[in-house]
TORMIPA-112537 format. One record per residue (C-alpha): x, y, z. Coordinates in steps of 0.5 Angstrom, whole numbers, padded with zeros to 4 digits, always signed. Each point is the difference from the previous one (the first is absolute). Layout:
<rokols>
XYZ/...
</rokols>
This chain:
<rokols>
+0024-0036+0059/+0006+0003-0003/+0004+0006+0002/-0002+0006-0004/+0007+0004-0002/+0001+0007+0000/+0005+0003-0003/+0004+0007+0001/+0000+0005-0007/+0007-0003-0002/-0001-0007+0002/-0007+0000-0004/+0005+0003-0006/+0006-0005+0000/-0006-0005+0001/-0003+0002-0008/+0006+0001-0003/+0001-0008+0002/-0006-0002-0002/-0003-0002+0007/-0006-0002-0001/-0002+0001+0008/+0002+0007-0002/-0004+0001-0006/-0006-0004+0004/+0002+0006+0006/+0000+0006-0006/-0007-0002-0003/-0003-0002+0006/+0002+0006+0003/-0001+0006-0005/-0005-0003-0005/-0005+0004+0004/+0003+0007+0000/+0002+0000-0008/-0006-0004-0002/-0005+0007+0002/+0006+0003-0004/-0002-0004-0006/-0008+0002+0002/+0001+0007+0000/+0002+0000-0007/-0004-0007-0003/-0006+0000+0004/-0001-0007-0004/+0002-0005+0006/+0001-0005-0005/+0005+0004-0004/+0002+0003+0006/+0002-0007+0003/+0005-0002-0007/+0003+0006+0001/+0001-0001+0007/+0004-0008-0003/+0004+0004-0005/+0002+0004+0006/+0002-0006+0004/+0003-0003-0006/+0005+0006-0002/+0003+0000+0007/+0001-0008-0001/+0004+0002-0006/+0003+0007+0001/+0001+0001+0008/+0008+0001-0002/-0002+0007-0003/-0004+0002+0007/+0006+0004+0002/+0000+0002+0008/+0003+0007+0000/-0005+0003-0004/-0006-0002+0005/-0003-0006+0004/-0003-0005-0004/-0006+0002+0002/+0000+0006-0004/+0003-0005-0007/-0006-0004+0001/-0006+0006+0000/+0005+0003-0007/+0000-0008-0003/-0007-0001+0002/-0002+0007-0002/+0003+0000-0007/-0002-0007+0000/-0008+0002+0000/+0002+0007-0004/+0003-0005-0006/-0007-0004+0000/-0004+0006-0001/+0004+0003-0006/+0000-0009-0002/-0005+0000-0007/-0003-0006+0003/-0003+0004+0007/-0002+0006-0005/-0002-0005-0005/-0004-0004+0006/-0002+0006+0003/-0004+0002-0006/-0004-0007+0000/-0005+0000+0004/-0002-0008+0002/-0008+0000-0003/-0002-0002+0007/+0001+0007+0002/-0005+0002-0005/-0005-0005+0002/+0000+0003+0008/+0000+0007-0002/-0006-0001-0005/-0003-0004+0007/+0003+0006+0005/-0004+0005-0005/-0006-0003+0000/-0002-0003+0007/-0008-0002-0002/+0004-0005-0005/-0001-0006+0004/+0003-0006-0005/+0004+0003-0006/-0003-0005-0004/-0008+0003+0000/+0002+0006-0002/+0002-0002-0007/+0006+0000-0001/+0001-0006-0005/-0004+0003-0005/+0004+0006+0000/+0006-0003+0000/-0004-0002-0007/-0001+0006-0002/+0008+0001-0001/+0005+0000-0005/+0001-0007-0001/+0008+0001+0002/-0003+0002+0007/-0005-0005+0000/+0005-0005-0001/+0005+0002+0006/-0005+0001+0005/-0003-0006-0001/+0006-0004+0000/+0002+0004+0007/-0007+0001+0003/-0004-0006-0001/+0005-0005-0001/+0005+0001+0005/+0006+0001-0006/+0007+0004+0003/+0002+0006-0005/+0005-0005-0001/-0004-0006-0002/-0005+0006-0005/+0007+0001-0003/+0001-0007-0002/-0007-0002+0000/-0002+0006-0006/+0008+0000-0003/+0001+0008+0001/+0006+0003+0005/-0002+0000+0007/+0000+0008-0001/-0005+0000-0004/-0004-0004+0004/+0000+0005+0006/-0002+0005-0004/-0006-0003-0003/-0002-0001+0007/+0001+0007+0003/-0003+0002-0006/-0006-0004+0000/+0000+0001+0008/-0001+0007-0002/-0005+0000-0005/-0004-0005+0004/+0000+0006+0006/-0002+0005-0004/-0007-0005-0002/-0001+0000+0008/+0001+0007+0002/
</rokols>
């Protein structure tokens, strides 16, 4: 079994500024933890929060020469990196844009949730209602519900903007939802 290294603060820097692999491998194993709960108290999106906490890591591979000692531990400039880090994510248009679409199963699971005397979503008629929407609407929740299509695959498949197609579905989600209530 090999020999695990430990470092003291400034061999760990001096290691970084190297490029040291064994340093780096040293750094995440032993701080991931600590600033991935950072990440999640801001996203609480585990996905999101685990490529936040990649371009962490990524930006002290490229950027360990501007850690500067004498304005604090390294410690302390890895909660900053990774706190600005997971803030310029919130503020990204991508999150905001993906915040705001909500993937149709959610809706198929509260619609379940609200309604537990509905024992198959297939009894209670759904296709038929599906029918009675907007042809646009119809289109989007076929391709999605019942054939399995990505957003993407609606998109291509219909020859409409992505962003087009996931407002079709929440709307069309929406309208379904209010037959059922």
């Amino acid at each position: 079994m090999p020999e695990i290294k430990t470092y003291t603060e400034p061999e760990l820097i001096r290691g970084l500024v190297q490029h040291d692999n064994a340093a780096y491998e040293y750094l995440y194993m032993n701080y991931r933890g600590s600033l991935y709960n950072i990440i999640l108290q801001l996203i609480p999106n585990k996905e999101i929060a685990s490529d936040v906490l990649q371009e962490v890591f990524i930006t002290v591979w490229q950027q360990i020469e501007k850690y500067d000692e004498n304005k604090g531990r390294l410690f302390t400039w890895l909660v900053r990196l990774t706190r600005n880090t997971a803030i310029n994510k919130l503020r990204s248009k991508v999150y905001k844009s993906e915040s705001k679409n909500e993937s149709l199963d959610n809706y198929v699971v509260a619609i379940e949730n609200n309604n537990p005397d509905i024992e198959n979503i297939n009894r209670i008629g759904l296709r038929k209602q599906v029918h009675q929407l907007k042809e646009d609407y119809k289109n989007v929740i076929e391709l999605s519900f019942y054939n399995g299509f990505t957003q993407e695959e609606i998109a291509n498949s219909l020859n409409i903007p992505l962003g087009t197609v996931k407002t079709r579905l929440r709307s069309a989600l929406i309208e379904l939802r209010k037959q059922f209530v």
